[in-house]
C-alpha positions in Angstrom: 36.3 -6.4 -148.2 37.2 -10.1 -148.5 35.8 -10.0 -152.1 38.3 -7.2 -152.9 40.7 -9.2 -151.3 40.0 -12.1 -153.3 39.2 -10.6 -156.6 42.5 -8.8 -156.1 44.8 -11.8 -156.1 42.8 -13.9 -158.2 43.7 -11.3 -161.0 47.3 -10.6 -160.0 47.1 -7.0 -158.8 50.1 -5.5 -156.7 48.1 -5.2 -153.1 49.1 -4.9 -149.4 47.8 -5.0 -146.1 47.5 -4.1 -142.6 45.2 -5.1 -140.3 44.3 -4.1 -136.7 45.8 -6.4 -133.9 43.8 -9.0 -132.1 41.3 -8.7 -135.1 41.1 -9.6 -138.9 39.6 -5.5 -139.2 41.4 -4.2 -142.2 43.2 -0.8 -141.4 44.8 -0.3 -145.0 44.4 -1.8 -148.2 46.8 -0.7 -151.3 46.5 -1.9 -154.9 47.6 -1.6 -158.0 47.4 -3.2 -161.4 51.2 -4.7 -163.0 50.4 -2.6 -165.7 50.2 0.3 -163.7 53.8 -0.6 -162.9 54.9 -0.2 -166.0 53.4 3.1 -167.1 54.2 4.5 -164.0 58.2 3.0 -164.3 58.1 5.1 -167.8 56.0 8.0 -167.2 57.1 9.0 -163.6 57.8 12.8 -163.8 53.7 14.1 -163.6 51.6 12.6 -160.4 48.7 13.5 -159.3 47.0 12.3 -155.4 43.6 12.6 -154.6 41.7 11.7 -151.5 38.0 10.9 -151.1 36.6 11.0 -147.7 34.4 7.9 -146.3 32.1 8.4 -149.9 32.3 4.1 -150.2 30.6 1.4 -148.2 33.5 1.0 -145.1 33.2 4.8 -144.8 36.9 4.8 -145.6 38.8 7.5 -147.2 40.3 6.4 -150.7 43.7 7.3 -151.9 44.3 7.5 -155.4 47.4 8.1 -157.4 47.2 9.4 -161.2 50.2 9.9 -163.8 50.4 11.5 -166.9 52.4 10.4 -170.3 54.3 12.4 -172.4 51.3 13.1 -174.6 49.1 14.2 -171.3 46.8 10.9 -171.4 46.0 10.0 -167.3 46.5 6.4 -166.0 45.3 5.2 -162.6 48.8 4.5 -160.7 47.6 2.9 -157.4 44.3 3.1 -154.5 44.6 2.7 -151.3 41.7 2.5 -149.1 43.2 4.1 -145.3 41.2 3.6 -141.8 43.3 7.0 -140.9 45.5 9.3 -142.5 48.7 9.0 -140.6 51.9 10.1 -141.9 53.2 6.5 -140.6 50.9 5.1 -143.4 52.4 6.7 -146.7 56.2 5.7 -145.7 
């Protein structure tokens, strides 16, 4: 998870965090790519959300956000990977 974390900064993604008091545990991660930003800034009509449940290494659920242009091509918007799937977490 630290080398997310790392790898993440060190090439300029978008990213947040929470983590669980008392601990360094991460409870969220969110991500996304600057030029993700921009696509989604001028394509932001069509989005699609997907969940995968615990299929990764942390056991984790991952949240993934897809948007479609105008000429129905599909770019990866944002991940998030979620220790539970609160409504608390999404706002």
């Amino acid at each position: 998870m630290q080398q997310l974390m790392m790898l993440l900064e060190q090439d300029m993604y978008v990213q947040w965090s929470r983590f669980e008091e008392g601990t360094n545990v991460v409870q969220n991660l969110f991500w996304t790519h600057p030029d993700s930003v921009k696509l989604l800034n001028a394509f932001n009509i069509v989005l699609m959300i997907e969940n995968t449940y615990k299929t990764n290494k942390y056991r984790m659920p991952l949240f993934e956000v897809v948007g479609v242009t105008s000429t129905g091509l599909t770019f990866s918007v944002a991940f998030m990977l979620l220790a539970l799937e609160c409504h608390h977490i999404f706002v």
